[in-house]
C-alpha positions as a Python dict, from the first residue, in 0.01 Angstrom:
ca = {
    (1, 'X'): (0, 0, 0),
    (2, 'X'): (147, 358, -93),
    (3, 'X'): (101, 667, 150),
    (4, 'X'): (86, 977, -56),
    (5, 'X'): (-42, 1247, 247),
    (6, 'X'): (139, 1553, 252),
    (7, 'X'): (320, 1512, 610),
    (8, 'X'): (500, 1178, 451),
    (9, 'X'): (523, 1395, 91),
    (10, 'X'): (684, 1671, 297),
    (11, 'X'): (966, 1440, 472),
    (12, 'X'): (1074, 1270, 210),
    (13, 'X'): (1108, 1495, -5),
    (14, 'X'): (1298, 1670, 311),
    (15, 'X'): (1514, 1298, 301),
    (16, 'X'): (1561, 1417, -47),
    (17, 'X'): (1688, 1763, -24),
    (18, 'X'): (1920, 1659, 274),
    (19, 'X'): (2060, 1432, 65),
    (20, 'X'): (2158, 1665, -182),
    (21, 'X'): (2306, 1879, 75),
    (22, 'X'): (2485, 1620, 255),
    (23, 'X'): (2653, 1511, -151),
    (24, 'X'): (2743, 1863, -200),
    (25, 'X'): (2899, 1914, 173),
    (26, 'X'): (3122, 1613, 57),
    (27, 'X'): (3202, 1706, -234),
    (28, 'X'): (3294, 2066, -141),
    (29, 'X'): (3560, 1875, 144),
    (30, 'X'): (3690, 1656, -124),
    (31, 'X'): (3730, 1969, -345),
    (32, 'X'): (3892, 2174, -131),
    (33, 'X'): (4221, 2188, -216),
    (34, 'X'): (4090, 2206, -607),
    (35, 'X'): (4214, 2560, -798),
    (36, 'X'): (3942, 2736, -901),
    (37, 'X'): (3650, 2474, -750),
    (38, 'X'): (3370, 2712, -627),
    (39, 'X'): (3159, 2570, -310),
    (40, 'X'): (2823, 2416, -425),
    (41, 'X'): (2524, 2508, -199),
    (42, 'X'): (2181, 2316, -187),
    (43, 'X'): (1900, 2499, -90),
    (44, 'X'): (1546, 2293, -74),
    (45, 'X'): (1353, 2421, 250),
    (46, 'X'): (1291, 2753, 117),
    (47, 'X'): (1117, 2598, -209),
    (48, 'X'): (968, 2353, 79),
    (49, 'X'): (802, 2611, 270),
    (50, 'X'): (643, 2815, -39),
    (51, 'X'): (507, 2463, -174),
    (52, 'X'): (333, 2367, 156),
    (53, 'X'): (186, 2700, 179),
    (54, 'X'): (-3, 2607, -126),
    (55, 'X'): (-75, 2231, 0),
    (56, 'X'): (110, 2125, -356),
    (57, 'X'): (465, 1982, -322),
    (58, 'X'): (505, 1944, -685),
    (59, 'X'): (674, 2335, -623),
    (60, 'X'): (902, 2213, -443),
    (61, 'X'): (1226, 2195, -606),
    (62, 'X'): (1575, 2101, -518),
    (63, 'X'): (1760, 2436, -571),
    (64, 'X'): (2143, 2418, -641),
    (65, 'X'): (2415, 2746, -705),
    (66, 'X'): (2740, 2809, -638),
    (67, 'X'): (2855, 2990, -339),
    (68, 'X'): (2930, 3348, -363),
    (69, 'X'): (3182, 3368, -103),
    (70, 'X'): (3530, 3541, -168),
    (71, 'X'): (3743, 3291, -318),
    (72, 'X'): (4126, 3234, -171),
    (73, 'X'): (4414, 3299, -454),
    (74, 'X'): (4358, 2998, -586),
    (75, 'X'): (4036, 3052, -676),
    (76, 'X'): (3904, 2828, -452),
    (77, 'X'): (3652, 2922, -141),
    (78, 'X'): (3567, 2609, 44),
    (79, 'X'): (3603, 2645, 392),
    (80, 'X'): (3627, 2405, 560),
    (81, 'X'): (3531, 2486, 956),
    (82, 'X'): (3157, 2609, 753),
    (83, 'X'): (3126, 2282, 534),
    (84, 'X'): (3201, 2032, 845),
    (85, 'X'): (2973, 2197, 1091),
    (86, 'X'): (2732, 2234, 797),
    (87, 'X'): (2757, 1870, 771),
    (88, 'X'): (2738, 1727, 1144),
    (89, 'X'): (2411, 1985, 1112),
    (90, 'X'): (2278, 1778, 788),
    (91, 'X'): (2340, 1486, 982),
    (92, 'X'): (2179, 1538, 1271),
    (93, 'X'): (1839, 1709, 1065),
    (94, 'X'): (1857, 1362, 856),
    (95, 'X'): (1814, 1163, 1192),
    (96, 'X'): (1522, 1397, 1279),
    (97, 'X'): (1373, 1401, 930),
    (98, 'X'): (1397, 976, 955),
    (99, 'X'): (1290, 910, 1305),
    (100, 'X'): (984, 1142, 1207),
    (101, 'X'): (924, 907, 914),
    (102, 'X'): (955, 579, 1109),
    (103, 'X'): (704, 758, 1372),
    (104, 'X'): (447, 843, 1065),
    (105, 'X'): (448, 469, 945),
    (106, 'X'): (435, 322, 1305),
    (107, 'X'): (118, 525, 1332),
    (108, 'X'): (-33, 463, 1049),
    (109, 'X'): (30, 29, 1056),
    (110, 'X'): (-125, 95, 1460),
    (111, 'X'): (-422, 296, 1327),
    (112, 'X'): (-457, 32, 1068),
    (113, 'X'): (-415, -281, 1352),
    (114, 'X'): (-171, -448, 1195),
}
């Protein structure tokens, strides 16, 4: 059986967007010593929020850009204190995001007595 309401539409695509921060965090940390490799940043929530003011998720987009910090003189602005905190913080909201999740389905298999 498939549960399309909007709280489970709403965390994973959440699962979704965190995942796409959580590649580009990584990829950012492997890139950092890279000349000329601009940070990527992955921006979902505020796409998120608009859609589910609407009720429609089908708004709600993955957004990705490159970061507009000042680069080093390589070229390259990664840093690296911002990506790993920004990371242990992805982890953490991915934890939250999928012990919501489990909570929604235990719920819903007790509602339905199985």
């Amino acid at each position: 059986m498939f549960i399309s309401d909007l709280t489970t539409q709403t965390l994973a695509h959440s699962l979704r967007g965190l995942d796409a921060q959580r590649q580009a965090h990584e990829n950012n940390i492997a890139n950092i010593e890279t000349p000329g490799y601009r940070a990527q940043v992955v921006d979902f929530a505020s796409s998120l929020r608009r859609a589910l003011g609407t009720g429609d998720l089908s708004g709600a987009d993955i957004e990705r850009s490159t970061s507009e910090l000042p680069t080093r003189l390589d070229g390259n602005n990664v840093r690296l204190d911002d990506e790993v905190t920004q990371l242990t913080q992805n982890q953490l909201h991915q934890q939250l995001v999928t012990q919501a999740l489990n909570a929604r389905y235990r719920l819903l298999r007790t509602s339905w007595g199985r």
